[in-house]
N, C-alpha and C positions, 0 to 999 in steps of 0.2 A: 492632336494637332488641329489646329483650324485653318490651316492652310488658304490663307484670303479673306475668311469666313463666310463661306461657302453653306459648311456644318451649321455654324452658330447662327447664320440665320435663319436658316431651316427652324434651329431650337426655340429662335426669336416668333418665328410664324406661329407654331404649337403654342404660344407663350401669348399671344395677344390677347386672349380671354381672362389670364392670370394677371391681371395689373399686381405690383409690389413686388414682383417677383424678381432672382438674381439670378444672371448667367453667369460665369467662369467658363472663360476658354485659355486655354495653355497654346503654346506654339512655341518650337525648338529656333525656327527660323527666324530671323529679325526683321527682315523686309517682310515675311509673310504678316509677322504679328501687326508691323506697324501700317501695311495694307486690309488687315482685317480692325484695328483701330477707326481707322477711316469710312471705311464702307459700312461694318455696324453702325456704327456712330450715327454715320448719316441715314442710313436707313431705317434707326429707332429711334428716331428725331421726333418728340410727344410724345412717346409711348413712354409708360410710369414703369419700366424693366431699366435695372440697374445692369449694365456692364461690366464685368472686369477682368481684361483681357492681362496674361501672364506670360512672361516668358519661362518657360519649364522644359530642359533637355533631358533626354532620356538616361543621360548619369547625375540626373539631381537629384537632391534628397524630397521623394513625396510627404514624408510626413513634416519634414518644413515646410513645405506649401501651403498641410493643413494647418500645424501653427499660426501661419500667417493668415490665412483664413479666419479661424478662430476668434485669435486676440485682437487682427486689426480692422476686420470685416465683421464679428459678431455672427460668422456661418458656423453653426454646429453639425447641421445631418443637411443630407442631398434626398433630395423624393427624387434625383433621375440625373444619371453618369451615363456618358457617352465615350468609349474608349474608340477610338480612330488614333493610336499614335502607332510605335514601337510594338507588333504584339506580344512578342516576347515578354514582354512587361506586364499585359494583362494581367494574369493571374497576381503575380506578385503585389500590384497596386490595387487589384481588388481585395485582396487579404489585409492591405494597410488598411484601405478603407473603411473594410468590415470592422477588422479589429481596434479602430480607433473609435467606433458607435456612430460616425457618421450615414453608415446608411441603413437608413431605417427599415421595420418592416413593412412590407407592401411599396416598397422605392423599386426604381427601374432601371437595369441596364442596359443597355442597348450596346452591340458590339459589331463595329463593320467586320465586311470582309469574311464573315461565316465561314461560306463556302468554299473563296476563291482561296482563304488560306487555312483550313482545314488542317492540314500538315501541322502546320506551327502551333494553330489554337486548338491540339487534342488536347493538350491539360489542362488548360485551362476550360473548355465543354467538359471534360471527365468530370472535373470539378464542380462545375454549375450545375450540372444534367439531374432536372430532379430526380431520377432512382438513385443519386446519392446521399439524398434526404441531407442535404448538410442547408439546406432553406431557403433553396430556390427553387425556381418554376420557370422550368426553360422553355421556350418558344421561338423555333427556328422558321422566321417569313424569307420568301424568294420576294426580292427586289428586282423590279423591273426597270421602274424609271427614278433617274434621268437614264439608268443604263445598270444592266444585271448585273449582280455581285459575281 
């Protein structure tokens, strides 16, 4: 979720060095999506970073998203997925992910909320944690600012 886009500029900031490059951001909300519209927009007003912001609720289908990706955007792989929705769903849509070649090796995921929901995302950490050698390389940072996980 990009909630305002809040996230997505953040991703846009990392992203200023990267001319050419494409963000995707999802959001379940409408007013949220169509306020993060606006304020990207205007905020990467010159910069050579394409946008394309989605509406995607947490009973939709991801692998039509990536279709859609795919065939009408020409996106094949992600060098870096930011999961902030639904965590429940982590796991699950990182296994679309993986399993459809999108995310390559040496790509990044970044997943809120570590800590604070710990509970919910054990399987999906059990899963990543590299002593599970399944081909990641976990690295768990404490976020401070704007405010600790």
């Amino acid at each position: 979720g990009c909630h305002a886009g809040d996230g997505t500029l953040s991703a846009m900031g990392a992203l200023k060095e990267r001319q050419g490059s494409t963000v995707i951001s999802t959001e379940e909300n409408k007013k949220w999506l169509e306020a993060t519209k606006r304020v990207v927009g205007h905020a990467t007003t010159g910069m050579d970073i394409k946008f394309l912001p989605f509406s995607f609720g947490a009973d939709e289908d991801l692998d039509l998203l990536l279709d859609t990706l795919q065939t009408k955007h020409g996106i094949t792989h992600f060098d870096s997925v930011i999961f902030d929705h639904d965590e429940h769903l982590f796991l699950t849509h990182l296994k679309i992910v993986v399993g459809r070649g999108f995310l390559r090796p040496g790509s990044t995921v970044y997943v809120d909320n570590v800590k604070r929901k710990g509970k919910q995302l054990r399987k999906y950490m059990e899963f990543v944690n590299t002593k599970a050698r399944k081909g990641f390389e976990t690295e768990i940072r404490h976020i401070r600012k704007p405010y600790p996980d």
